[in-house]
Rosetta silent file (secondary structure, phi, psi, omega in degrees, C-alpha in Angstrom):
SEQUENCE: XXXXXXXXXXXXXXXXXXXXXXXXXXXXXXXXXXXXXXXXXXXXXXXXXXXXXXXXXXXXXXXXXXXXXXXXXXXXXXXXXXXXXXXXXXXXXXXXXXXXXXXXXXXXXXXXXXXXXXXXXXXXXXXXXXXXXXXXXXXXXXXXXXXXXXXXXXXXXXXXXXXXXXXXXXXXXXXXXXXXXXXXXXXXXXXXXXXXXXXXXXXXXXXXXXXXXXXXXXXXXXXXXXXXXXXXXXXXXXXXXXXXXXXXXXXXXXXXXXXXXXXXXXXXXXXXXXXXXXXXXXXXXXXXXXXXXXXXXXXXXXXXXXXXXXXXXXXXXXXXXXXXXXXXXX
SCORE:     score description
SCORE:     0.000 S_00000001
   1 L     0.000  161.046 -171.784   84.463   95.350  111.223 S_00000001
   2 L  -125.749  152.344 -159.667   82.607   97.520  108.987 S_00000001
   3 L   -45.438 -174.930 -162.318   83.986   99.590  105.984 S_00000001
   4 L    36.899   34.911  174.527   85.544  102.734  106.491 S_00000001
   5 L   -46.387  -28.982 -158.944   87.167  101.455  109.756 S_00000001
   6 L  -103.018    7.441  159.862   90.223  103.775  109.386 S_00000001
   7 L    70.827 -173.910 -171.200   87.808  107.225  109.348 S_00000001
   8 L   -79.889  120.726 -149.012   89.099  109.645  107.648 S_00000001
   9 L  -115.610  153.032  176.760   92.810  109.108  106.438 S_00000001
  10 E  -109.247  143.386  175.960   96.539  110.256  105.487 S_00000001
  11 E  -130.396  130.883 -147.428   98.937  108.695  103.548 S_00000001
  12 E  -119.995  151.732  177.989  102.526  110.568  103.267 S_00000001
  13 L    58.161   39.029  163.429  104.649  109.157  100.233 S_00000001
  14 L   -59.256  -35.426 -143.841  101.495  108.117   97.786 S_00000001
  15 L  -102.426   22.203 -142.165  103.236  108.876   94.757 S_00000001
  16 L  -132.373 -167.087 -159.478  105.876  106.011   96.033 S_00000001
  17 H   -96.704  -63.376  142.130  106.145  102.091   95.485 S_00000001
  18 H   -25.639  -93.459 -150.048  104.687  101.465   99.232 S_00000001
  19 H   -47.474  -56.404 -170.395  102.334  104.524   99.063 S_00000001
  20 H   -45.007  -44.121 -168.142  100.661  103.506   95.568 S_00000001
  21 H   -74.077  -36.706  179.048   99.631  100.051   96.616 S_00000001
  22 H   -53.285  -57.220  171.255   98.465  101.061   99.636 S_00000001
  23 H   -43.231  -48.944  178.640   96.342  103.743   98.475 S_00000001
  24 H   -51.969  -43.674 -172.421   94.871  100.847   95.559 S_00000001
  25 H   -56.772  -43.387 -172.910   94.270   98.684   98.751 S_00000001
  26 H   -40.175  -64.345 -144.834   92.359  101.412  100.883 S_00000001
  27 H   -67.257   -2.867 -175.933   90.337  102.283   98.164 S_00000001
  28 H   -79.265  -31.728 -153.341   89.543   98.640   96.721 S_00000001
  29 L  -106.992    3.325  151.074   88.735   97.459  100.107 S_00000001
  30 L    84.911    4.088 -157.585   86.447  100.627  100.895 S_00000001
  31 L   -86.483  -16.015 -154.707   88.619  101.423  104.499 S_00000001
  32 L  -132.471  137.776 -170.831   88.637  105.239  104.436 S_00000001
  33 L   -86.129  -33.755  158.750   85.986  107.394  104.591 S_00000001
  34 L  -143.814  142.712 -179.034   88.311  110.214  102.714 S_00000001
  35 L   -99.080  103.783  161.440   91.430  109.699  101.757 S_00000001
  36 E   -94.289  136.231 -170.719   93.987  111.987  101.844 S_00000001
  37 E  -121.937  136.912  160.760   98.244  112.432  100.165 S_00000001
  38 E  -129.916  130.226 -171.495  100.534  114.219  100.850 S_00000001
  39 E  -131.804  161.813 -174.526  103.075  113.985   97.757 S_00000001
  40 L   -76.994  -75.577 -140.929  106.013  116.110   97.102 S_00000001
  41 L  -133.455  133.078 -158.170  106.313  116.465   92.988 S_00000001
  42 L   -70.905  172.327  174.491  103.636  115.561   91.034 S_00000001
  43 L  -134.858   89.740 -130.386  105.225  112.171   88.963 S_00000001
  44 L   -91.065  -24.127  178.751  103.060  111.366   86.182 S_00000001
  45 L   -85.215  -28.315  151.826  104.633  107.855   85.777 S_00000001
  46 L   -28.419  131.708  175.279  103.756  107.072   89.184 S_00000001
  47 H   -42.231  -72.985 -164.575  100.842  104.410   90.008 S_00000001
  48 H   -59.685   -9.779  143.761   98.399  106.930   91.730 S_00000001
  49 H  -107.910   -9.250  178.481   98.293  108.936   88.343 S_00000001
  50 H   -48.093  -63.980 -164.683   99.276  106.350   86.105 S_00000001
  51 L   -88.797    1.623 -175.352   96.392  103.675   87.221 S_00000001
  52 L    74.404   43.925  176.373   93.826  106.562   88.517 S_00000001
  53 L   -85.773  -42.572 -171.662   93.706  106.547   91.876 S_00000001
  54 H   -34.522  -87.870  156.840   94.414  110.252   92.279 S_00000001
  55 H    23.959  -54.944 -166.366   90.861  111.572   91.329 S_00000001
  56 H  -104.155   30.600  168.628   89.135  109.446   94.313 S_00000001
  57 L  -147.204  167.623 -172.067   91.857  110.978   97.012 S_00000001
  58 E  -102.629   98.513 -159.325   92.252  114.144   98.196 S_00000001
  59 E   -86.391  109.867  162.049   95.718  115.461   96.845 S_00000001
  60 E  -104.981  111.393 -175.569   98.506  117.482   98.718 S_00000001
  61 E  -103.668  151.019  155.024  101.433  118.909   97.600 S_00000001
  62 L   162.271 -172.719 -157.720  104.048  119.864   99.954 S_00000001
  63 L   -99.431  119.376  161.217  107.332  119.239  101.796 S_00000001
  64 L   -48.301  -36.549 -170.073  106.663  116.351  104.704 S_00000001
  65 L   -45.343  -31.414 -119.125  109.432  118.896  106.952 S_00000001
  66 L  -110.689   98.916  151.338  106.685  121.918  106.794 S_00000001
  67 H   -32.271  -53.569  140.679  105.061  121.561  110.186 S_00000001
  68 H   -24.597  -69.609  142.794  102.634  123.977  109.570 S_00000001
  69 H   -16.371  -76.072  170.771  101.623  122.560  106.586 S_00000001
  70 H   -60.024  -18.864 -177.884  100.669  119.193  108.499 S_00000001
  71 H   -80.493  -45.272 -173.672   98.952  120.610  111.450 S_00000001
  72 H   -79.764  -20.727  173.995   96.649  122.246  109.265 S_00000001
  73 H   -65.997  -57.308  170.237   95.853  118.827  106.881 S_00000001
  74 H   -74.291    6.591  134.342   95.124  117.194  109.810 S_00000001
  75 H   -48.402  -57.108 -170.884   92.616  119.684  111.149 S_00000001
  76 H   -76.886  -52.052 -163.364   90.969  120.462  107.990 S_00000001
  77 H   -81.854  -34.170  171.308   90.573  117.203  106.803 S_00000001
  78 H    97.634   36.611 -149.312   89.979  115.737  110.255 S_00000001
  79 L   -77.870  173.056 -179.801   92.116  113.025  109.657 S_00000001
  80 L  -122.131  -35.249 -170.238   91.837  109.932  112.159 S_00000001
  81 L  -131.483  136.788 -164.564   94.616  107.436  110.773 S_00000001
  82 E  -141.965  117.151  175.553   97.638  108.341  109.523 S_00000001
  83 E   -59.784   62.559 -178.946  100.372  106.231  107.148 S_00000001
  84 E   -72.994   82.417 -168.989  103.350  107.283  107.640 S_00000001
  85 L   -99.586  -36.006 -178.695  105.569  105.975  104.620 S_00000001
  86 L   -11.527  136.621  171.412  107.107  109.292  102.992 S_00000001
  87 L  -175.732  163.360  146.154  111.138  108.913  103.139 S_00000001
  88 L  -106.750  107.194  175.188  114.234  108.961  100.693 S_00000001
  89 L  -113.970   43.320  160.586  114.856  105.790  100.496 S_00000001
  90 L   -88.736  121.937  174.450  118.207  104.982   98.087 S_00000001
  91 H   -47.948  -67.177  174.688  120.741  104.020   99.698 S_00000001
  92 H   -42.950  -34.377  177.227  123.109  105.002   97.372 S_00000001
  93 H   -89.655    0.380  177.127  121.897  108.738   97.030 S_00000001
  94 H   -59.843  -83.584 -178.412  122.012  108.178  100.974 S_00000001
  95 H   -33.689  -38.378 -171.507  125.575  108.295  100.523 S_00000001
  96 H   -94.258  -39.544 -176.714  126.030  110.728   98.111 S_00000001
  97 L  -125.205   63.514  177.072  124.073  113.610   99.653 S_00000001
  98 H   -83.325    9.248 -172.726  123.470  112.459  103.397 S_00000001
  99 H   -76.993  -64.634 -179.148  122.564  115.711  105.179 S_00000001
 100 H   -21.714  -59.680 -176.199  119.145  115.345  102.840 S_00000001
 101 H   -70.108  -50.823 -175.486  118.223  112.200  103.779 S_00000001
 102 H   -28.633  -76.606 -116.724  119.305  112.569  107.494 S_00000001
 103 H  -110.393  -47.645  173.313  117.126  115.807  107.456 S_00000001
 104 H   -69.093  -49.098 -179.522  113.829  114.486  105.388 S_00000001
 105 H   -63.866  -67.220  178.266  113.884  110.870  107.087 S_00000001
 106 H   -47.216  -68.171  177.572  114.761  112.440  110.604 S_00000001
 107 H   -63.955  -70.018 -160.624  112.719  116.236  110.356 S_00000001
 108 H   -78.878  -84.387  168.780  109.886  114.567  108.747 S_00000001
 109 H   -10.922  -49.102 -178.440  109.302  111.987  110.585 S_00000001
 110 H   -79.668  -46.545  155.434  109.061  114.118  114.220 S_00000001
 111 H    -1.250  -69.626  163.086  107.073  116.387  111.776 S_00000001
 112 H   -68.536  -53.934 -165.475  104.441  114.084  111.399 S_00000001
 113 H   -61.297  -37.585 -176.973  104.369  112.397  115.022 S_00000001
 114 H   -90.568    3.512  174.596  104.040  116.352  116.628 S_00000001
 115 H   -79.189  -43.372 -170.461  101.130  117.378  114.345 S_00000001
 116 H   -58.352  -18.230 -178.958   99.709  113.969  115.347 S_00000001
 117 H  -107.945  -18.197  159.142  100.103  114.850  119.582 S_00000001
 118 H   -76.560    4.222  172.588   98.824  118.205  118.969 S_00000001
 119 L  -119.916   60.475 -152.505   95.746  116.857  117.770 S_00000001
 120 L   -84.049  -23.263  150.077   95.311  114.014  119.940 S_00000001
 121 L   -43.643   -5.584  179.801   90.968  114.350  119.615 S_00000001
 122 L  -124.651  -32.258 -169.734   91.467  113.607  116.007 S_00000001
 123 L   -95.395   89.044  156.159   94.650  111.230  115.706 S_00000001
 124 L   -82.522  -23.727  154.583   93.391  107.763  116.706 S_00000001
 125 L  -128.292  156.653  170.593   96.333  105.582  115.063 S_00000001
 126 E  -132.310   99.068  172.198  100.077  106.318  113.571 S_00000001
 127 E  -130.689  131.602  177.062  102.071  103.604  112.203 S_00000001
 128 E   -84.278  142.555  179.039  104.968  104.824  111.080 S_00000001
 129 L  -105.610   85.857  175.941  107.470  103.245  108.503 S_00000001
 130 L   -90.594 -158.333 -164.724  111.003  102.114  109.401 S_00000001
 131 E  -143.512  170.919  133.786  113.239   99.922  107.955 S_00000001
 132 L   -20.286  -80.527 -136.293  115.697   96.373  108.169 S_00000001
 133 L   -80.727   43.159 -162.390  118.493   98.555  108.080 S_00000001
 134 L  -102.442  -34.378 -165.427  117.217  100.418  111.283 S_00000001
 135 L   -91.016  -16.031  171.456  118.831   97.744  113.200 S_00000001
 136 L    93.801 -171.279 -178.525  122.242   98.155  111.471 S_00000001
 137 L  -115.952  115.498 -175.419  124.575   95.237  110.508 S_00000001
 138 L   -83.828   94.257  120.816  124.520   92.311  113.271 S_00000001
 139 L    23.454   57.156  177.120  126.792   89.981  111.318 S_00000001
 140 L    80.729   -4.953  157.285  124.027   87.877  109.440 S_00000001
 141 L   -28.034  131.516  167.092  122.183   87.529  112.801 S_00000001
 142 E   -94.620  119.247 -157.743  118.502   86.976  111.608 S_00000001
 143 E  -101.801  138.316  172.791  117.405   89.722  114.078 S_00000001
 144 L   -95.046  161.982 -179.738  113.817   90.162  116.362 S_00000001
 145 L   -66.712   -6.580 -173.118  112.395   93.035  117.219 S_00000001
 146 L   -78.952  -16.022 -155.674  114.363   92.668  120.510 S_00000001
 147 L  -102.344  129.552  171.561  117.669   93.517  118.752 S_00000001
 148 L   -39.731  146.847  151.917  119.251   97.126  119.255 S_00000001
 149 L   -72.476   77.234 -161.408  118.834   99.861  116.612 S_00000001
 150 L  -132.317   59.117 -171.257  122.158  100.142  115.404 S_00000001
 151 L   -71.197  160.198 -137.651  122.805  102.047  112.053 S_00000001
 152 L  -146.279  -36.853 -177.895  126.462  102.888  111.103 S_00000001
 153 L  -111.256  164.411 -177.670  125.568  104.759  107.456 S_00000001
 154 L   -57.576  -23.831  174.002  123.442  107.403  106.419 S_00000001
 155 L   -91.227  -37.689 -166.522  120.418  105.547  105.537 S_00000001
 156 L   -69.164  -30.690  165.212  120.207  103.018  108.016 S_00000001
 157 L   -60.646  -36.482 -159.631  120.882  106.095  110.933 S_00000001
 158 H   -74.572  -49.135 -170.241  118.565  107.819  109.434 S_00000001
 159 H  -106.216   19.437  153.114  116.141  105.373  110.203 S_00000001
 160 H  -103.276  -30.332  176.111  116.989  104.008  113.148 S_00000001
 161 H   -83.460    2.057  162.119  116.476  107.779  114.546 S_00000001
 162 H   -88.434  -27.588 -168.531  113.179  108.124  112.754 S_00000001
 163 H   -68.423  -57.450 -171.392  112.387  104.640  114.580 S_00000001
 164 H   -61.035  -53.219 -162.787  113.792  105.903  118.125 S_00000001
 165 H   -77.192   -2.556  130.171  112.057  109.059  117.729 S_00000001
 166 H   -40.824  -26.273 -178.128  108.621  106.833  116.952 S_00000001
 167 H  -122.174   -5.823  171.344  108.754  105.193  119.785 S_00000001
 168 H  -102.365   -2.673  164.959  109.672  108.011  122.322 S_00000001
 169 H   -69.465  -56.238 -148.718  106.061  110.207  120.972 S_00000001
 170 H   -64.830  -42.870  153.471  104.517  106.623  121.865 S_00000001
 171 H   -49.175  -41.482 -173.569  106.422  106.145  125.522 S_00000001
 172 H  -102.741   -4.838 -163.865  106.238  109.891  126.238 S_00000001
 173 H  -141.363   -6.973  157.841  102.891  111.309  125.170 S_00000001
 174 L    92.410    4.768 -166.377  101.135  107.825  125.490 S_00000001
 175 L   -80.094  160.587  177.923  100.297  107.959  121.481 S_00000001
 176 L   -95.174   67.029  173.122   98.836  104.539  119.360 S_00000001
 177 E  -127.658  144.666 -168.450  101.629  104.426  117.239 S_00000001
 178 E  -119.354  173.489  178.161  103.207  101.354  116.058 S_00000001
 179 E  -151.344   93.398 -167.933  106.050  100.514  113.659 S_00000001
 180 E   -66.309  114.239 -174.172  106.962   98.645  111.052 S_00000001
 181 L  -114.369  100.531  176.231  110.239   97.384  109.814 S_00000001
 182 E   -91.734  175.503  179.361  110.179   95.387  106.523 S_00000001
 183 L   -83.918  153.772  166.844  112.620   93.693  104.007 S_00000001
 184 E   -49.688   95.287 -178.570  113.495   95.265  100.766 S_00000001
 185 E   -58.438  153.935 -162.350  110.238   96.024   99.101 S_00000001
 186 E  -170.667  152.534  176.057  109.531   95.207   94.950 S_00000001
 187 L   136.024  170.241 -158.439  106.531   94.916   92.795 S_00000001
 188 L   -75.465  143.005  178.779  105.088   97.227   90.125 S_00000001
 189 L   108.414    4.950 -176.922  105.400  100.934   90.156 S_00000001
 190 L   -88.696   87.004 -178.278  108.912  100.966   91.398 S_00000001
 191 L   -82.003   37.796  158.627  110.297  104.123   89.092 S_00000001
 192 L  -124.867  162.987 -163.863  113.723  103.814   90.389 S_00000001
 193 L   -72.623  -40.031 -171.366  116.189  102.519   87.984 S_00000001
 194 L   -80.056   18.647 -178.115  119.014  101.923   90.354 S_00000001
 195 L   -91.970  176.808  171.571  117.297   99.120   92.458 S_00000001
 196 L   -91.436  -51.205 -141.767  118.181   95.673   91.421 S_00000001
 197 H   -86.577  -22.228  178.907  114.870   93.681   90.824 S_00000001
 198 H   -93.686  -59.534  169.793  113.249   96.626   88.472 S_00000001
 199 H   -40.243  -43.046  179.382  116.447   97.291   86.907 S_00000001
 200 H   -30.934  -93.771  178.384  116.987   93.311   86.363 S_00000001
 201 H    10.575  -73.030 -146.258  113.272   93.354   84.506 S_00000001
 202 H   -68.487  -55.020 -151.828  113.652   96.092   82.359 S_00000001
 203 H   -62.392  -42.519  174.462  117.390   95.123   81.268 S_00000001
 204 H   -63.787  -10.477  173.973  115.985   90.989   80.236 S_00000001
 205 H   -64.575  -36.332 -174.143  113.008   92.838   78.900 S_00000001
 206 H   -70.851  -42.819  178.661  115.664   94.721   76.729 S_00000001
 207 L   103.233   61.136 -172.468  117.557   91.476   76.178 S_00000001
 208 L  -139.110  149.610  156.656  120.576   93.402   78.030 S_00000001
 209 L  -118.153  139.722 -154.491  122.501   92.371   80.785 S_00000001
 210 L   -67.139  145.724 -178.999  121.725   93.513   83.873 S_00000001
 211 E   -55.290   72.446  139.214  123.980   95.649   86.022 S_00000001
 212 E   -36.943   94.288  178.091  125.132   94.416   89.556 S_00000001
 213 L   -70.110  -17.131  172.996  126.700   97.423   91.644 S_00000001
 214 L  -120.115 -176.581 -164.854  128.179   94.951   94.218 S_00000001
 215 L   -66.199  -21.108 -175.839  129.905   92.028   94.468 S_00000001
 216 L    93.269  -39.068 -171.624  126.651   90.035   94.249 S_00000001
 217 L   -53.329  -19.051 -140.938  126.892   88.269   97.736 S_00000001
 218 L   -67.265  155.352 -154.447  125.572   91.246   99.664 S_00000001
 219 E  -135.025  111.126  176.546  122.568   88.775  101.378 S_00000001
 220 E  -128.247  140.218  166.832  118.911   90.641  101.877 S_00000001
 221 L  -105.905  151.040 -179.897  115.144   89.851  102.178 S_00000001
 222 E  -119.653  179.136 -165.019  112.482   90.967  100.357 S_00000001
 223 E  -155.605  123.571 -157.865  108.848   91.434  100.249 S_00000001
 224 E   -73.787  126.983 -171.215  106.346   91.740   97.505 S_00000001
 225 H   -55.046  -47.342 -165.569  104.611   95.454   97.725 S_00000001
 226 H   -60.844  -84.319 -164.571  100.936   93.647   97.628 S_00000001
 227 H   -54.366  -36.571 -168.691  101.940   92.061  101.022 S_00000001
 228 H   -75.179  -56.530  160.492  103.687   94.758  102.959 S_00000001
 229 H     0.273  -61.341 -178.749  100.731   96.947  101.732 S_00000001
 230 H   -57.297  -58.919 -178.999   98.615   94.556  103.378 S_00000001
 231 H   -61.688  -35.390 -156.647  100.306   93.925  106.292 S_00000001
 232 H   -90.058  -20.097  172.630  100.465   97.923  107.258 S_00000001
 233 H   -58.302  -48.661 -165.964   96.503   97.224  107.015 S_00000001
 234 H   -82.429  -31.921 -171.291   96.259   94.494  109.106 S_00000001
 235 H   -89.694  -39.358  168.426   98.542   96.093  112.064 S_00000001
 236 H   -25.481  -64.179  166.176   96.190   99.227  111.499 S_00000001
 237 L   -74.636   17.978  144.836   92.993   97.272  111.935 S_00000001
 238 L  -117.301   -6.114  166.808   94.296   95.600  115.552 S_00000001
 239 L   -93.932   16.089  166.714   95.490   99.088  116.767 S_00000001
 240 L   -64.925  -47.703 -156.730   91.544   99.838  116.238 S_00000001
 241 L   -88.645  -66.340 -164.719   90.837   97.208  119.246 S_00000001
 242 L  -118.675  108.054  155.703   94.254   96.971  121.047 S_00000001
 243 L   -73.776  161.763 -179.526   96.656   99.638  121.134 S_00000001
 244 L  -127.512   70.574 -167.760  100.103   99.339  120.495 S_00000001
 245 L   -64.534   95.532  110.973  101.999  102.557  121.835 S_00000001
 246 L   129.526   24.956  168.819  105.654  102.266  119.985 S_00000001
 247 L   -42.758   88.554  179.654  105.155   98.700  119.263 S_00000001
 248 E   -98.062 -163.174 -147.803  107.176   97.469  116.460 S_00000001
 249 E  -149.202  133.294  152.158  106.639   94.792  113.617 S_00000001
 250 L  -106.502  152.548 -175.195  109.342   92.919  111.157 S_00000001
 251 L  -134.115  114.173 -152.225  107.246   91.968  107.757 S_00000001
 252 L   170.035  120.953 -161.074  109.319   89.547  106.242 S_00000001
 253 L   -83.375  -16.493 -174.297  109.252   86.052  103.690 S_00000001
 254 L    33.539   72.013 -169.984  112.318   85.600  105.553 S_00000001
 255 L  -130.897  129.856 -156.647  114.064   84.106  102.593 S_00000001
 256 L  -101.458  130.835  163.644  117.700   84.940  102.983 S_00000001
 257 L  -155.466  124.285  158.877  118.773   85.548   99.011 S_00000001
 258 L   -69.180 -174.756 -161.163  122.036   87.345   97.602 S_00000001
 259 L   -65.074  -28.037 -165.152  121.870   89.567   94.870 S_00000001
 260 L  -121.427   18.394  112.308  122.758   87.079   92.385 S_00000001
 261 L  -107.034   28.354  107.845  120.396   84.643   93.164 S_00000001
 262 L   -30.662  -51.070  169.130  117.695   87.181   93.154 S_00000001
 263 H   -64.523  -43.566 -179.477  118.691   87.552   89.739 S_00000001
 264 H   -46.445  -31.313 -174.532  118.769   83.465   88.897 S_00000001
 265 H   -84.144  -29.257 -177.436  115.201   84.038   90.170 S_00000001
 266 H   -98.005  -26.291  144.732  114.128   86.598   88.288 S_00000001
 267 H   -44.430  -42.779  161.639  115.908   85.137   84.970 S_00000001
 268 H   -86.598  -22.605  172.899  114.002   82.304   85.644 S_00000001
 269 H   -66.985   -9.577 -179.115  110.523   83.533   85.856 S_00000001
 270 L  -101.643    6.662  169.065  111.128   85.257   82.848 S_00000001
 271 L    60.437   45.573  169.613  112.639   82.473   80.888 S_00000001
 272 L  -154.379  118.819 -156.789  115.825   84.514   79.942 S_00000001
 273 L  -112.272   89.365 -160.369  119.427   83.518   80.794 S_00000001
 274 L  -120.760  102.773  173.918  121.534   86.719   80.790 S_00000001
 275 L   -65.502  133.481 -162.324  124.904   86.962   82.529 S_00000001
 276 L   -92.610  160.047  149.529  124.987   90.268   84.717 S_00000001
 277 E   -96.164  122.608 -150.596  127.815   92.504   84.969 S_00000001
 278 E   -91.954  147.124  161.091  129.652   92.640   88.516 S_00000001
 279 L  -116.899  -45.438 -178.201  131.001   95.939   89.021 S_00000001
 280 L    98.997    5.706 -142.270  131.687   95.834   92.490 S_00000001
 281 L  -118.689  -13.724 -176.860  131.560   99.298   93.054 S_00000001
 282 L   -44.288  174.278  176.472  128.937   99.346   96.302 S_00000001
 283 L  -151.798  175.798  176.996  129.984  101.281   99.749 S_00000001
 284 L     6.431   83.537 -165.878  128.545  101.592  103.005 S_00000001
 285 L  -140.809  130.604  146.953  126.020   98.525  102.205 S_00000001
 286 L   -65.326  124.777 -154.812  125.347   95.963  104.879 S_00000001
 287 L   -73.289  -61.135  168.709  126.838   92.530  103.911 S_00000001
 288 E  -140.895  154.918 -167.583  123.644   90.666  105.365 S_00000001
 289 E  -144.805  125.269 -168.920  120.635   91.398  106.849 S_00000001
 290 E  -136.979  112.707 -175.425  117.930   88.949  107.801 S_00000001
 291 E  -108.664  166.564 -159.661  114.695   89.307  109.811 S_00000001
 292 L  -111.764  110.799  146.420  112.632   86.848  112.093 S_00000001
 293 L   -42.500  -19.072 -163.036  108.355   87.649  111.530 S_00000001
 294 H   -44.617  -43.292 -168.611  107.552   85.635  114.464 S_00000001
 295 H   -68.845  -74.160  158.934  105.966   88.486  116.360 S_00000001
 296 H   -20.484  -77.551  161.048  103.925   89.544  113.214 S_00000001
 297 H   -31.389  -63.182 -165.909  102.787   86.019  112.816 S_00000001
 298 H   -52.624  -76.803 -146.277  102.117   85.535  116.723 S_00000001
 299 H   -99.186  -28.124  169.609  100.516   88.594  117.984 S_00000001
 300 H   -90.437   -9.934 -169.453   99.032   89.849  114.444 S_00000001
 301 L    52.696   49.575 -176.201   97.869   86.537  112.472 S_00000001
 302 L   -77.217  137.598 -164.310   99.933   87.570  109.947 S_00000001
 303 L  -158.792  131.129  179.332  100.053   85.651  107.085 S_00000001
 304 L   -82.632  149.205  179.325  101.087   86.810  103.124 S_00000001
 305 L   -99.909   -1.238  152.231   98.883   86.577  100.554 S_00000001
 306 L  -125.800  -24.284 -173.493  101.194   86.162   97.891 S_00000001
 307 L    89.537 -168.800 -170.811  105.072   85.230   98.496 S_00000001
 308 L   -87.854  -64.671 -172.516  108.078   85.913   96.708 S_00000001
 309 H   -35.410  -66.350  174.238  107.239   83.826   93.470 S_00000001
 310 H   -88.999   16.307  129.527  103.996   85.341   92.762 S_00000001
 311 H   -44.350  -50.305 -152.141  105.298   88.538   93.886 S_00000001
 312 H   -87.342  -71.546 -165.695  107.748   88.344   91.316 S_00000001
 313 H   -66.616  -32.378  172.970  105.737   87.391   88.279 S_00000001
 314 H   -56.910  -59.470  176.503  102.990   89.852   88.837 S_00000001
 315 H   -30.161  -65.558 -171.666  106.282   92.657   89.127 S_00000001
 316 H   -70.868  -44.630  163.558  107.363   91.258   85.705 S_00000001
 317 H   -30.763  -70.014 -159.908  103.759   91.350   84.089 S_00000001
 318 H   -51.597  -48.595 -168.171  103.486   95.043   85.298 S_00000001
 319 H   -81.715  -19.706  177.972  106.768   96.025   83.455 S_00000001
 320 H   -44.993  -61.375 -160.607  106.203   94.141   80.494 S_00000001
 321 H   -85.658    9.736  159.022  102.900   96.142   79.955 S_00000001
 322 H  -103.219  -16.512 -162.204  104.504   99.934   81.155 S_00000001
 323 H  -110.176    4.493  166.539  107.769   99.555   78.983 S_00000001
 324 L   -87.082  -46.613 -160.181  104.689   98.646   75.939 S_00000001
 325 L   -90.338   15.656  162.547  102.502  101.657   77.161 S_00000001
 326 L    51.591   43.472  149.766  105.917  103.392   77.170 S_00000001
 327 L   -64.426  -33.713  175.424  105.373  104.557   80.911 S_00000001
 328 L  -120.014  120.017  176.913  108.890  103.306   81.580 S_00000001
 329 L  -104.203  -79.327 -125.627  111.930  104.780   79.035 S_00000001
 330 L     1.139    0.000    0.000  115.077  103.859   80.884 S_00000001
């Protein structure tokens, strides 16, 4: 295939953990003929102004909800491919304010998908960003894409109805939009505090111990930013050839780990042996959640190019050298 494959393109949540690498990936690899984000608030500690990607993309502020607002970016710019990652995606602030998320995750989502069917001459791909918890909690079932969409709490509803409503523009209007549901994503550039694997970091960076909000058992998989990044490339570049109208994807190392040996893991790459502090205090959290890649693998040749390990120690390089360059206070 030859560069600029994805024409000219949008990416919704750049300023974001997801959004940053992806944007480094376009533009490393040459994929886009112009790139354009749409970011809420500018964040100055964020990768795409931190490491200088902004400059070489075409920069949008606004509210994903603002219909308007999207119909005309993808006119003007003429976009062809479109990222959808943009979301709030804490659980915990899920909880605490859930009209928001319901209403950004939900609103935003059909947002994007109807600027994309009124411009169906312009809109050649959509892949959309869903989640694990989309499917809800099957009771440690390691779950296929076959398995009902069955969230129970505010984030995981939220995004099983951003999912559903992803797959009825693709069923009803015939659009090439696909969907991805990965494991908890990690790797550098992750400014929120309250996650576990960036909090972990920072606190053995301090030579503190880090902070467990649950019980520790709570059982999840994860996925190294560099790969999901990757991966959102790779299903991009086979809806060029073969569409996939509401298709969806699990992305997944499918390494089953609680919380607290995710920490034992991340103690050890860092050579510092720090007892955490259980609080115990989580709510509306799914006790485990485990997905099967097979499909990904099968029908995509999917394959990661780094793992969990060397996921992990590049993540701990990166904060070492932001909490020196003081990008990260916590």
């Amino acid at each position: 295939m030859s560069k600029a494959i994805f024409g000219n393109t949008l990416v919704t949540g750049a300023t974001g953990l997801l959004g940053s690498e992806l944007v480094e990936q376009l533009l490393k690899n040459n994929e886009t003929s112009r790139l354009v984000c749409l970011v809420r608030d500018q964040l100055p500690q964020s990768r795409y102004y931190a490491e200088g990607m902004s400059p070489n993309t075409v920069t949008i502020f606004g509210d994903l909800r603002d219909q308007n607002l999207l119909d005309r970016v993808i006119n003007e710019y003429e976009i062809n491919t479109v990222f959808h990652l943009a979301a709030q995606t804490l659980v915990q602030q899920a909880n605490l304010r859930p009209t928001e998320t319901l209403d950004v995750n939900i609103r935003g989502t059909w947002a994007v998908l109807e600027a994309c069917r009124l411009n169906p001459k312009r809109i050649q791909r959509v892949i959309c960003a869903s989640s694990d918890k989309a499917y809800g909690n099957l009771n440690g079932e390691k779950y296929d894409e076959s398995y009902p969409l069955e969230g129970k709490h505010p984030y995981d509803v939220s995004k099983s109805c951003s999912d559903l409503i992803t797959q009825t523009y693709a069923h009803s209007f015939g659009m090439n939009v696909a969907i991805t549901r990965c494991g908890n994503f990690f790797g550098p550039g992750d400014l929120n505090e309250s996650r576990i694997i960036p909090h972990t970091i920072v606190s053995l960076l301090k030579n503190q111990a880090p902070v467990i909000r649950s019980n520790g058992k709570f059982i999840r998989d994860y996925i190294y930013v560099g790969d999901g990044a990757a991966a959102y490339r790779l299903l991009a570049k086979k809806m060029i050839l073969n569409p996939m109208p509401g298709e969806a994807f699990n992305f997944s190392y499918e390494l089953r780990l609680s919380v607290l040996e995710l920490v034992e893991r991340i103690q050890s790459v860092m050579n510092k042996s720090i007892a955490p502090q259980i609080l115990n205090h989580a709510f509306n959290e799914i006790p485990i959640q485990s997905l099967d890649s097979t499909k990904a693998k099968t029908l995509l040749n999917w394959v990661p190019l780094f793992g969990f390990e060397e996921g992990l120690r590049q993540t701990v390089d990166w904060y070492r050298s932001a909490m020196e360059k003081k990008w990260i206070q916590w």
